[in-house]
C-alpha positions as CSV (number, residue, x, y, z in Angstrom):
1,X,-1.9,-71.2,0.1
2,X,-1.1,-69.8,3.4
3,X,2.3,-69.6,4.9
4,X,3.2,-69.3,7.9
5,X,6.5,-68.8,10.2
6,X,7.0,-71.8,11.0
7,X,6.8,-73.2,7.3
8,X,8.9,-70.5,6.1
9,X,11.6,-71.3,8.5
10,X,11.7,-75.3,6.8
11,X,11.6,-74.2,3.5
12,X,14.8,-71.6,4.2
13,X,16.6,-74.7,6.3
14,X,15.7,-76.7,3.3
15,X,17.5,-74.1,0.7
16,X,20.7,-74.3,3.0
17,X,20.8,-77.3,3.4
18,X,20.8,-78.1,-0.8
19,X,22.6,-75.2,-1.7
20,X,25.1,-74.9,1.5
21,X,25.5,-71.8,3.0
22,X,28.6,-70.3,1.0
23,X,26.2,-71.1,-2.2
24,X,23.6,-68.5,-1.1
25,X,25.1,-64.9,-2.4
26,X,25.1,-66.7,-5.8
27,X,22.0,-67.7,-5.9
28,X,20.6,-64.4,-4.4
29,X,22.7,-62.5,-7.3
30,X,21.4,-64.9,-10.0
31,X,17.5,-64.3,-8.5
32,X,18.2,-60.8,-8.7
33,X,19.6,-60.7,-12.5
34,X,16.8,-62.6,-14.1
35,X,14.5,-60.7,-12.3
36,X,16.1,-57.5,-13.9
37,X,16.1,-59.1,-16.8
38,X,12.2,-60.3,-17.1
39,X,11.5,-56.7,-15.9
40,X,13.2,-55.6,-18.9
41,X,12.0,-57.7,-21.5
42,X,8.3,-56.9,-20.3
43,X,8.9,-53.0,-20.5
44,X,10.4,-53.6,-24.1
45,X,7.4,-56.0,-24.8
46,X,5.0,-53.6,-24.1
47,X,7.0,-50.9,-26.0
48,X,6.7,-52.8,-29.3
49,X,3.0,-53.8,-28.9
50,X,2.6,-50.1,-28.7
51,X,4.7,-49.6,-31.6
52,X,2.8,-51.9,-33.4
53,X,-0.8,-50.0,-32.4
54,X,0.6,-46.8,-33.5
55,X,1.4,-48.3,-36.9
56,X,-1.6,-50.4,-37.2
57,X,-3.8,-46.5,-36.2
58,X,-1.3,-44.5,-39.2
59,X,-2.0,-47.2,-41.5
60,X,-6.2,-47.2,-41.3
């Protein structure tokens, strides 16, 4: 999937045009909180998997 300018510029006209102009800091914050948010559930994912190994190694 290759996109260029000209596609990019549509699909940014398209997002103002459905979520108005004033609507855009909003959306931009909310984009920005879940992605925060998945960041941090996949650094404490990974931080009980390894919890998890350490017991599974102590216990064998």
């Amino acid at each position: 999937m290759n996109l260029g300018m000209p596609e990019l510029l549509i699909v940014a006209l398209v997002v103002v045009l459905v979520f108005g102009a004033s609507q855009l800091p909003k959306l931009a914050r909310s984009v920005g909180q879940a992605q925060k948010e998945f960041k941090q559930g996949l650094k404490e994912g990974a931080k009980d998997d390894d919890e998890d190994q350490d017991k599974d190694q102590t216990s064998t």
